[in-house]
N, CA, C and O atoms as a GROMACS GRO file, in nm:
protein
  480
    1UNK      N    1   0.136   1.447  -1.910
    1UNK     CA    2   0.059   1.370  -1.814
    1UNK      C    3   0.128   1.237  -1.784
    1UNK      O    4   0.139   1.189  -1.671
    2UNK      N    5   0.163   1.193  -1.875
    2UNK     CA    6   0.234   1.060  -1.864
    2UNK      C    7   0.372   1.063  -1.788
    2UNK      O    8   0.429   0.955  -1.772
    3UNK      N    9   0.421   1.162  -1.748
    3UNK     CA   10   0.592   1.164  -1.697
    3UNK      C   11   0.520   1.227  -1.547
    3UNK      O   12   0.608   1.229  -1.462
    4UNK      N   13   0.391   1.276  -1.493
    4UNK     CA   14   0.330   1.284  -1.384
    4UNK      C   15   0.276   1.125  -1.323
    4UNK      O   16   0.240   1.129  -1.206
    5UNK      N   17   0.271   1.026  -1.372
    5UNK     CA   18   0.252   0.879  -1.338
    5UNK      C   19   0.358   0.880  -1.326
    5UNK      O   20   0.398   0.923  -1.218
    6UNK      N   21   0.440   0.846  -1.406
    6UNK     CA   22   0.584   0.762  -1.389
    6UNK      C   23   0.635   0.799  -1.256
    6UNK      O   24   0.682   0.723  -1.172
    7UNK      N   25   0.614   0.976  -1.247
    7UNK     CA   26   0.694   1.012  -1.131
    7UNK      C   27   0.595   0.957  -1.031
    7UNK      O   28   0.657   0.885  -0.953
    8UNK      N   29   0.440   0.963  -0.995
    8UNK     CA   30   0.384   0.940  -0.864
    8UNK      C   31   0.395   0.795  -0.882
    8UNK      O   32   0.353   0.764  -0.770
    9UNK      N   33   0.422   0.674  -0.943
    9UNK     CA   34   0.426   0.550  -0.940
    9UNK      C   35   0.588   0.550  -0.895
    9UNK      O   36   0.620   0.432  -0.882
   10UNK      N   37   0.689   0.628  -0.870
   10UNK     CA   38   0.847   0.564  -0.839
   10UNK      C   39   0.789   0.670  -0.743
   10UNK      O   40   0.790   0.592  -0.647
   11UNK      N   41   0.753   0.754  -0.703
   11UNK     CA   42   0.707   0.794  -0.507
   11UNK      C   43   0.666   0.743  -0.463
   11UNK      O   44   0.708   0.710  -0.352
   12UNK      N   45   0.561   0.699  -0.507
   12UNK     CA   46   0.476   0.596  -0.406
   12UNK      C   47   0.566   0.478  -0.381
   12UNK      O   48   0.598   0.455  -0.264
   13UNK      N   49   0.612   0.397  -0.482
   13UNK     CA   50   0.644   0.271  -0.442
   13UNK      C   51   0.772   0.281  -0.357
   13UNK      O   52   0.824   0.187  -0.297
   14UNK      N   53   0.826   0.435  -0.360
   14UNK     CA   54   0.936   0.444  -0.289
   14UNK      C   55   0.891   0.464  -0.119
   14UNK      O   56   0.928   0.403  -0.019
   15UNK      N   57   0.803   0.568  -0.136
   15UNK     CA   58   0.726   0.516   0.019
   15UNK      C   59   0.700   0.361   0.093
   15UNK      O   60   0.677   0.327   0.209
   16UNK      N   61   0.713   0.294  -0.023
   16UNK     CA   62   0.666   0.200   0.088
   16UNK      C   63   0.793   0.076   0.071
   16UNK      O   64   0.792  -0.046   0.087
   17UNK      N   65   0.865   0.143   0.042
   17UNK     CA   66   1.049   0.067   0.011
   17UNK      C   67   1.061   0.154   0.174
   17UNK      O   68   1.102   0.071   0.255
   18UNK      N   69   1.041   0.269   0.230
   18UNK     CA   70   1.059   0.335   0.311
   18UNK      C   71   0.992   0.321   0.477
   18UNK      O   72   1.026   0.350   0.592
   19UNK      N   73   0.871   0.254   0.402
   19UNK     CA   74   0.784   0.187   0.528
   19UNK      C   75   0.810   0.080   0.603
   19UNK      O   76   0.797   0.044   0.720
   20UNK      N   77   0.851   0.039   0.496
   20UNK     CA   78   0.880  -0.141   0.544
   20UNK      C   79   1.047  -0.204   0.534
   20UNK      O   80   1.110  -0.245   0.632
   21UNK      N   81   1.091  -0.200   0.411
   21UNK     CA   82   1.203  -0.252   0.384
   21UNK      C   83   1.336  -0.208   0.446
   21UNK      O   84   1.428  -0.279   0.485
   22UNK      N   85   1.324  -0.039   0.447
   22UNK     CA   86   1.448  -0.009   0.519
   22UNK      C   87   1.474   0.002   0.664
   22UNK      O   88   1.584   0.022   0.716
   23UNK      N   89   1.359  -0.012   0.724
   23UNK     CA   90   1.380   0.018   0.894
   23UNK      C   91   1.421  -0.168   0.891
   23UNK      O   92   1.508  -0.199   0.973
   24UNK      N   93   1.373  -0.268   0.818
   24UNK     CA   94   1.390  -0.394   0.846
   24UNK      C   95   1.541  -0.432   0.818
   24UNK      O   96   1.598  -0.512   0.892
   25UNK      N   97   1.608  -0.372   0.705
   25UNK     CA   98   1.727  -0.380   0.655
   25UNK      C   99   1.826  -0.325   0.749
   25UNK      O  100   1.935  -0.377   0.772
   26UNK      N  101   1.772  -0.191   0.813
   26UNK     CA  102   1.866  -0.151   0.884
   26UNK      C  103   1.864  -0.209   1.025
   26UNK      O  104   1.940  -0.149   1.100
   27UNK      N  105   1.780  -0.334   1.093
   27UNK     CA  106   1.769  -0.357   1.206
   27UNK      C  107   1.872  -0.468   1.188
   27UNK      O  108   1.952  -0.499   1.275
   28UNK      N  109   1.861  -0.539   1.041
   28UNK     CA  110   1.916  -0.639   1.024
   28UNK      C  111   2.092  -0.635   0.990
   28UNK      O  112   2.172  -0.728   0.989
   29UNK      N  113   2.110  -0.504   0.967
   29UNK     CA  114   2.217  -0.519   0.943
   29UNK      C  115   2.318  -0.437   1.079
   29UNK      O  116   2.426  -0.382   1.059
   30UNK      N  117   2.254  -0.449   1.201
   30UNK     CA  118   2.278  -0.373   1.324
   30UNK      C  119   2.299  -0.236   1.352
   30UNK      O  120   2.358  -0.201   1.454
   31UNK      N  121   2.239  -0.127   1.239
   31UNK     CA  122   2.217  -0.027   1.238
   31UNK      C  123   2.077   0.017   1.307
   31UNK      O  124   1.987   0.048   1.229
   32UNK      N  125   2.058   0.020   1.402
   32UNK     CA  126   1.936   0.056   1.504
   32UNK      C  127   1.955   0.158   1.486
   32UNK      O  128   1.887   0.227   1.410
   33UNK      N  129   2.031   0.190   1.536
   33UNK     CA  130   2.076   0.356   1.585
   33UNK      C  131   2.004   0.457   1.491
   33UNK      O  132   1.919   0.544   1.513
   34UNK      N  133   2.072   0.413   1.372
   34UNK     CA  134   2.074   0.479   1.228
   34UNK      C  135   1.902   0.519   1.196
   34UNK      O  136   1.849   0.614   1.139
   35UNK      N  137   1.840   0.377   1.270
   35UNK     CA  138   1.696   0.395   1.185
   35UNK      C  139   1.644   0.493   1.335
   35UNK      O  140   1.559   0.581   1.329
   36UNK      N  141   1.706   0.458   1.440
   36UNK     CA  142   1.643   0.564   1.543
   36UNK      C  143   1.666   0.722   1.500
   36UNK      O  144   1.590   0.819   1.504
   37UNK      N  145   1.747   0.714   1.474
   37UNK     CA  146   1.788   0.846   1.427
   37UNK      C  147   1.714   0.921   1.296
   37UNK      O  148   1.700   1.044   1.292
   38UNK      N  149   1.670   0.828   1.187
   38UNK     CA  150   1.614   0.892   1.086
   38UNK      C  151   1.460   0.888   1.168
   38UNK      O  152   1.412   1.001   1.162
   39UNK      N  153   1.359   0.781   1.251
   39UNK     CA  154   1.285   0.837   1.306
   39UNK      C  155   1.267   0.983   1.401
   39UNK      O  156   1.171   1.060   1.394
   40UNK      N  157   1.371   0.996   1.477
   40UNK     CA  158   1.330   1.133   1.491
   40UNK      C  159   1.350   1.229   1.454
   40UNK      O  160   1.322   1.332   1.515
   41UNK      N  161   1.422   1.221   1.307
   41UNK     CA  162   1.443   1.294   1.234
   41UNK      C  163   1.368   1.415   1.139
   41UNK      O  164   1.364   1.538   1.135
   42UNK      N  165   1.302   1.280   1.054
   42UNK     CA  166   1.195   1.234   0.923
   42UNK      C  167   1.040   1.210   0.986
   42UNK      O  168   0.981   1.102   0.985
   43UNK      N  169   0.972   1.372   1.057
   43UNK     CA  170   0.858   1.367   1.076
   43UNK      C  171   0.722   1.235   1.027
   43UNK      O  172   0.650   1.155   1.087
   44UNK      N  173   0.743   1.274   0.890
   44UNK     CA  174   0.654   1.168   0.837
   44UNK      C  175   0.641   1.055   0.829
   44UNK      O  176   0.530   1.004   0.809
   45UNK      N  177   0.791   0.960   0.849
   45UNK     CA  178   0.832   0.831   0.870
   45UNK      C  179   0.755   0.749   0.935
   45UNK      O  180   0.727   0.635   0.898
   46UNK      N  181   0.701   0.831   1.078
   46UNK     CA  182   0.652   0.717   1.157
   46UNK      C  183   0.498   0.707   1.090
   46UNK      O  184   0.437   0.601   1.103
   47UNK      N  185   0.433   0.824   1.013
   47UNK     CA  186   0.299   0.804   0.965
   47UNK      C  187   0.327   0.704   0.892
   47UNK      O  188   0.270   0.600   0.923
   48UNK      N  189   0.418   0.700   0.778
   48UNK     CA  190   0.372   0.642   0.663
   48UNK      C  191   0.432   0.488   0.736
   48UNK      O  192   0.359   0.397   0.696
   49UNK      N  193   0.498   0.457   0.793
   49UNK     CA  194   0.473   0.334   0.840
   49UNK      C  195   0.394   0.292   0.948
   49UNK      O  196   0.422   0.185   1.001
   50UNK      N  197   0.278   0.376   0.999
   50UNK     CA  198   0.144   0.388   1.068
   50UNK      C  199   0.019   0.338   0.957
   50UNK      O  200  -0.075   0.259   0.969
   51UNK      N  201   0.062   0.416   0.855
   51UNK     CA  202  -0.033   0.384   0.778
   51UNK      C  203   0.002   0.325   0.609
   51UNK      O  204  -0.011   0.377   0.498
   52UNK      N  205   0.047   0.198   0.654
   52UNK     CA  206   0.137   0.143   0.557
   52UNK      C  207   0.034   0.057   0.437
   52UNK      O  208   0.057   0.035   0.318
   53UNK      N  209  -0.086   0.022   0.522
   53UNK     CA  210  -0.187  -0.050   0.401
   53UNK      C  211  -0.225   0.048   0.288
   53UNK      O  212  -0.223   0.036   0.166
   54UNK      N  213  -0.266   0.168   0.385
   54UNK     CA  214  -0.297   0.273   0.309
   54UNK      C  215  -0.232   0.324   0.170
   54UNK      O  216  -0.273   0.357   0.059
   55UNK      N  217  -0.097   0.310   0.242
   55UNK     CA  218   0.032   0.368   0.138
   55UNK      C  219   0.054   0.284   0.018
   55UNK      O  220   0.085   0.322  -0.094
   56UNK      N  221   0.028   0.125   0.074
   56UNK     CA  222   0.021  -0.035   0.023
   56UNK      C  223  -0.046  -0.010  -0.086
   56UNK      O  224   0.004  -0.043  -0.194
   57UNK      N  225  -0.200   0.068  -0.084
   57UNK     CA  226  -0.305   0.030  -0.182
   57UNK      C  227  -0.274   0.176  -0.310
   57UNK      O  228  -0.252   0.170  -0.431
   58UNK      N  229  -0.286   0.282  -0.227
   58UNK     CA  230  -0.206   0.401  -0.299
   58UNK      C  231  -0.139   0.391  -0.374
   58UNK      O  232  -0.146   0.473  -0.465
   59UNK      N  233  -0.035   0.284  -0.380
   59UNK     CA  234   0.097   0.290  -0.457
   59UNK      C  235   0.058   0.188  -0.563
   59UNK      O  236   0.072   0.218  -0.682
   60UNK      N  237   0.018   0.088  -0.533
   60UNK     CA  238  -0.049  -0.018  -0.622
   60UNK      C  239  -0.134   0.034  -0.712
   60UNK      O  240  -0.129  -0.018  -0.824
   61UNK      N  241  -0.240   0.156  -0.691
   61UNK     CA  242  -0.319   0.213  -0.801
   61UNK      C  243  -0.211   0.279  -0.884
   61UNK      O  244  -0.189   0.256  -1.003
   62UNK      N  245  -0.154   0.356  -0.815
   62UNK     CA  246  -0.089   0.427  -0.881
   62UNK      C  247   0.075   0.331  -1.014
   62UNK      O  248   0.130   0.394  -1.104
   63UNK      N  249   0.095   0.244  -0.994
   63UNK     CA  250   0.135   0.133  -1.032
   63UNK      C  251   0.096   0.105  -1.142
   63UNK      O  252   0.149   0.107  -1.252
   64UNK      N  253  -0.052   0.065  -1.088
   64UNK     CA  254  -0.158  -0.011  -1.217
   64UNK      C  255  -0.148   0.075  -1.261
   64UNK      O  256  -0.036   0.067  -1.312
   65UNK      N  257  -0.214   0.234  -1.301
   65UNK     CA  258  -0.229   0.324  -1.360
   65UNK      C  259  -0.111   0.355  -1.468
   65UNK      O  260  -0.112   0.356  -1.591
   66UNK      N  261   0.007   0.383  -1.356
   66UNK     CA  262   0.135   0.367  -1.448
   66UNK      C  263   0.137   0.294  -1.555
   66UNK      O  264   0.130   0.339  -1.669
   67UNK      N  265   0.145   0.180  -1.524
   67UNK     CA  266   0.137   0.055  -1.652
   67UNK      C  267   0.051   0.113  -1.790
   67UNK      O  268   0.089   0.158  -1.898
   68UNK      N  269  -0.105   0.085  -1.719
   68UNK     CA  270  -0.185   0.116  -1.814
   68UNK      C  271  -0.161   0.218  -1.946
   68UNK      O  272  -0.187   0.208  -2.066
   69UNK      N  273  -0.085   0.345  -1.844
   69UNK     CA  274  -0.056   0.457  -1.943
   69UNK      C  275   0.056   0.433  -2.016
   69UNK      O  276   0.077   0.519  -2.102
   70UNK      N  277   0.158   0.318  -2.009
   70UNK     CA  278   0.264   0.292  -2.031
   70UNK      C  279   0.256   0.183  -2.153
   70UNK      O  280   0.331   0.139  -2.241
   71UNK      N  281   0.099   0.162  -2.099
   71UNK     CA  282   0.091   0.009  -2.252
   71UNK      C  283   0.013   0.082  -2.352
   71UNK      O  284   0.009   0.059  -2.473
   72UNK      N  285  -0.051   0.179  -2.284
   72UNK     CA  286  -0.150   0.237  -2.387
   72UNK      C  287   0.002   0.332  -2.484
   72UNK      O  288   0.001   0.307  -2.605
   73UNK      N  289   0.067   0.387  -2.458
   73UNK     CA  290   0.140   0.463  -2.522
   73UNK      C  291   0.244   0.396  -2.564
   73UNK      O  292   0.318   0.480  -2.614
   74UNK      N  293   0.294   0.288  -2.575
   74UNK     CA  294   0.437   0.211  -2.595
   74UNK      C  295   0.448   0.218  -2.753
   74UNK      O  296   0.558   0.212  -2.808
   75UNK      N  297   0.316   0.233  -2.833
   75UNK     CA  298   0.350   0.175  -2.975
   75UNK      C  299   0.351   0.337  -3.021
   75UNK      O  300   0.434   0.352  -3.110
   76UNK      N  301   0.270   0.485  -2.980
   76UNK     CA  302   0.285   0.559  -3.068
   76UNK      C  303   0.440   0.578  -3.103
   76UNK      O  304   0.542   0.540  -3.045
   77UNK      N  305   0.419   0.654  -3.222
   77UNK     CA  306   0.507   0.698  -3.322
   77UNK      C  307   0.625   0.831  -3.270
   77UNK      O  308   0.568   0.927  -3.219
   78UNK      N  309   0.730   0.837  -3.276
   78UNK     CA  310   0.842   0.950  -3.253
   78UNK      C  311   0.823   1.033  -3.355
   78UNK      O  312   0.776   1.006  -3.465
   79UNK      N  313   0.856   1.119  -3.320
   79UNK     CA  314   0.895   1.316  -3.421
   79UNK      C  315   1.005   1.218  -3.543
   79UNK      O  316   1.076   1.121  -3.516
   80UNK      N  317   0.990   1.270  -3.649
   80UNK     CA  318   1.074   1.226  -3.782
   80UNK      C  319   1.223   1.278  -3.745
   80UNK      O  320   1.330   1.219  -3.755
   81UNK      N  321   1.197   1.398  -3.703
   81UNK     CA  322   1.322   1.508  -3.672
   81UNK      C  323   1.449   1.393  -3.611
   81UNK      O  324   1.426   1.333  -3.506
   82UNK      N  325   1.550   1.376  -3.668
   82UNK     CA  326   1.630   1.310  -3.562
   82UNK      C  327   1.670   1.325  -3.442
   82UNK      O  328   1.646   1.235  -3.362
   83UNK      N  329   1.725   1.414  -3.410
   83UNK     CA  330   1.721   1.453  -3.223
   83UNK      C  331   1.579   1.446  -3.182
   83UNK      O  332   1.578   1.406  -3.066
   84UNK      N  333   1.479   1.464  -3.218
   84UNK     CA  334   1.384   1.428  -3.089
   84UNK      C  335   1.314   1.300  -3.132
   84UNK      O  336   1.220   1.258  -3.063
   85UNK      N  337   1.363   1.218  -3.272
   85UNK     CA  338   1.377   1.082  -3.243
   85UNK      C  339   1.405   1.005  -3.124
   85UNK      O  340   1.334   0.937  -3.051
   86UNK      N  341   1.569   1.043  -3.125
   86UNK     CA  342   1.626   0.982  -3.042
   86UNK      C  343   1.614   1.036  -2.876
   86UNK      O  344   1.654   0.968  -2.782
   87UNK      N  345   1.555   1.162  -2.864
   87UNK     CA  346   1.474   1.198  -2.699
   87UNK      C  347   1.372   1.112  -2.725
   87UNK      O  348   1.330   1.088  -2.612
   88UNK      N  349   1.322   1.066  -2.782
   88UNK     CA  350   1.173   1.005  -2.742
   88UNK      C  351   1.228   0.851  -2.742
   88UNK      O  352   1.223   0.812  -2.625
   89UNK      N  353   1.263   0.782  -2.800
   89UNK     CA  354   1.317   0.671  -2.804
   89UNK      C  355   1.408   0.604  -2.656
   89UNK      O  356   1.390   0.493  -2.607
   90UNK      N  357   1.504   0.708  -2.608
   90UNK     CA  358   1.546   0.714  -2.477
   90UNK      C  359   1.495   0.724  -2.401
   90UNK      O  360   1.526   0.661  -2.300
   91UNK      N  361   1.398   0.798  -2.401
   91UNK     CA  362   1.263   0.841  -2.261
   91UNK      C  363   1.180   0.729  -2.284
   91UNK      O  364   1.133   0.713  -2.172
   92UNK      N  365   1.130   0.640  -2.355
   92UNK     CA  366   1.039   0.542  -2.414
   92UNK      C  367   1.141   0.437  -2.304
   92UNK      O  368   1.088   0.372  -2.214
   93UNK      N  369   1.291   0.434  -2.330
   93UNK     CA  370   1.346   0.322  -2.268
   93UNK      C  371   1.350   0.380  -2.135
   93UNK      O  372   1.262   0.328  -2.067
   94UNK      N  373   1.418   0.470  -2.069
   94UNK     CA  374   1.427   0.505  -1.964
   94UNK      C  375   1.263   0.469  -1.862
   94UNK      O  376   1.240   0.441  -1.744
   95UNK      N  377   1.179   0.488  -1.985
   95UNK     CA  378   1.035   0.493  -1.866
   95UNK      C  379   1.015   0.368  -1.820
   95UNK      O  380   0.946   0.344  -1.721
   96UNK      N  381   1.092   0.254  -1.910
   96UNK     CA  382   1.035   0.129  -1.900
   96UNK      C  383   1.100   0.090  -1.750
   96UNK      O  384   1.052   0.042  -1.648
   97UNK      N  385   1.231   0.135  -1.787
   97UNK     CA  386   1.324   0.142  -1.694
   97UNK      C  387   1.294   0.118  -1.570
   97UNK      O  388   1.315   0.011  -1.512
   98UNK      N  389   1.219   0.263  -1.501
   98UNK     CA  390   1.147   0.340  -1.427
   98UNK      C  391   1.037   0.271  -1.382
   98UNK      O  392   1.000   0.265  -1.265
   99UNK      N  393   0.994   0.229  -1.461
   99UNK     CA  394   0.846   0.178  -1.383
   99UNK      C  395   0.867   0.019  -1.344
   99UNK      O  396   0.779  -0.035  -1.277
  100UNK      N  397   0.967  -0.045  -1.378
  100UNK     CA  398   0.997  -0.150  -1.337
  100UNK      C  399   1.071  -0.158  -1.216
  100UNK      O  400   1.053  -0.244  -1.130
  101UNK      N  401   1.152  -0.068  -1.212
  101UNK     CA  402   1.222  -0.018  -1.094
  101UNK      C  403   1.172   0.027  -0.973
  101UNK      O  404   1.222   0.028  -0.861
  102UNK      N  405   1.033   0.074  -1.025
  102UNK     CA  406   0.893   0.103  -0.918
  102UNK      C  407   0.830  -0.005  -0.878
  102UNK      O  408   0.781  -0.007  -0.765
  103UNK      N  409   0.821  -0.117  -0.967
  103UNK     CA  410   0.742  -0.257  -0.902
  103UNK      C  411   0.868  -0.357  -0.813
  103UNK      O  412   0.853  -0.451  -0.735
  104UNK      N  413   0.950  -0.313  -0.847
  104UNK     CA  414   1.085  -0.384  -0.755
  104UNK      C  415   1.074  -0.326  -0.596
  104UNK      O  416   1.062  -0.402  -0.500
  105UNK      N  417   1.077  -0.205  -0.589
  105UNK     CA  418   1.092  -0.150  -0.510
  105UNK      C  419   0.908  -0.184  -0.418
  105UNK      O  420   0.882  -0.189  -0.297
  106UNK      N  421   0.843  -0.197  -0.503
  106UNK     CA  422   0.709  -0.184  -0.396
  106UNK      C  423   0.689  -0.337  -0.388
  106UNK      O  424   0.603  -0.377  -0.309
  107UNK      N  425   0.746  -0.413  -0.447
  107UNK     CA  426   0.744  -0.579  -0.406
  107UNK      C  427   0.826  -0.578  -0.307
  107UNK      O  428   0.784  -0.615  -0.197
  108UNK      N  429   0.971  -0.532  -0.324
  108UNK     CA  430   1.085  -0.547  -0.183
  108UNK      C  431   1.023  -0.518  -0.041
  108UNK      O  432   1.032  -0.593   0.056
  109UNK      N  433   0.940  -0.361  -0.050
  109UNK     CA  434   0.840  -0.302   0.061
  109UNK      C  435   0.733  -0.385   0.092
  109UNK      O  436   0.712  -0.404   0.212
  110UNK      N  437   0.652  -0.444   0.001
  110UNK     CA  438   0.554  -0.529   0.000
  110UNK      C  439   0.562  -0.648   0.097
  110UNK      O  440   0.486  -0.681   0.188
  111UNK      N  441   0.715  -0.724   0.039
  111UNK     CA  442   0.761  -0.882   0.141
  111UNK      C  443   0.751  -0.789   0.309
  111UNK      O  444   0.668  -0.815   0.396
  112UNK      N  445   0.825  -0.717   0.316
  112UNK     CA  446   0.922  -0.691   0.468
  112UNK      C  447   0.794  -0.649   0.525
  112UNK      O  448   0.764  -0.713   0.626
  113UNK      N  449   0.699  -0.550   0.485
  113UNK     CA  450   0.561  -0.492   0.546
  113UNK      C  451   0.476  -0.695   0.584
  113UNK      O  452   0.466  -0.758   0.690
  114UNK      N  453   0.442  -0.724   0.460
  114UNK     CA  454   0.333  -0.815   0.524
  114UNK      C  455   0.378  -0.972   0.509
  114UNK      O  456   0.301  -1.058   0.551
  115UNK      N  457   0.498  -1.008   0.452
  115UNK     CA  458   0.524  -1.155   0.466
  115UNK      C  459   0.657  -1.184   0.561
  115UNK      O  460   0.666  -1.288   0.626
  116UNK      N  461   0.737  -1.105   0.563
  116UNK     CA  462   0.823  -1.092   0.646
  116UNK      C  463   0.789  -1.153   0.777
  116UNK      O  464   0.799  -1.274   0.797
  117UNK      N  465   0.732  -1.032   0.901
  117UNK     CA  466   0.674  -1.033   0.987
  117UNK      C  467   0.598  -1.204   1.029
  117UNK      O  468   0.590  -1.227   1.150
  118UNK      N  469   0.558  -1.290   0.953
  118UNK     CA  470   0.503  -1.385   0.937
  118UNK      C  471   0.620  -1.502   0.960
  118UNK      O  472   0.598  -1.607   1.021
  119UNK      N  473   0.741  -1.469   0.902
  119UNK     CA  474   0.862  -1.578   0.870
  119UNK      C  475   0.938  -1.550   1.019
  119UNK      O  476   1.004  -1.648   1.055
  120UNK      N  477   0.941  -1.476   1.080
  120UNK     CA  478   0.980  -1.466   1.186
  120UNK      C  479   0.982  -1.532   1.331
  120UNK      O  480   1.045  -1.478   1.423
   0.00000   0.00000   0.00000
């Protein structure tokens, strides 16, 4: 259950790295074209940046949730066995990894969607 968060908390927040940040990155870096092109590409693109609060609040539960399951589980105990010591110990780091890498990514999406637009 816990590696089913991790993964819907780095989708989601990647959706909205996808909503916001990269059509802005790529306008900025004079790749129009590029983002015209993945719009008519990438059916869903134009929803999920249609419905970007939506995606905004989605990803944020799913976030929090992440965490939660991530603090609640940080202290149990690994298998004695040495190899799946050291799988659990790696996956323990890797997740931390991961889910931090998910709040980067939905803060980066976060600025360009709603503070961005504002600095302009």
């Amino acid at each position: 259950m816990r590696k089913f968060f991790h993964f819907l908390t780095l989708f989601s927040s990647l959706s909205t790295l996808l909503c916001c940040a990269l059509p802005a990155t790529l306008v900025a870096i004079g790749a129009g074209s590029v983002l015209a092109s993945i719009v008519s590409n990438v059916p869903g693109f134009i929803w999920i940046s249609q419905n970007k609060l939506g995606v905004f609040i989605f990803a944020g539960c799913m976030l929090t949730l992440g965490g939660i399951m991530h603090w609640r589980t940080k202290n149990l105990a690994c298998p004695i066995d040495e190899k799946k010591a050291n799988a659990c110990q790696t996956g323990k780091r890797w997740s931390v990894y991961i889910y931090f890498f998910s709040l980067t990514l939905f803060f980066i999406g976060g600025f360009f969607a709603f503070v961005a637009p504002y600095l302009i």
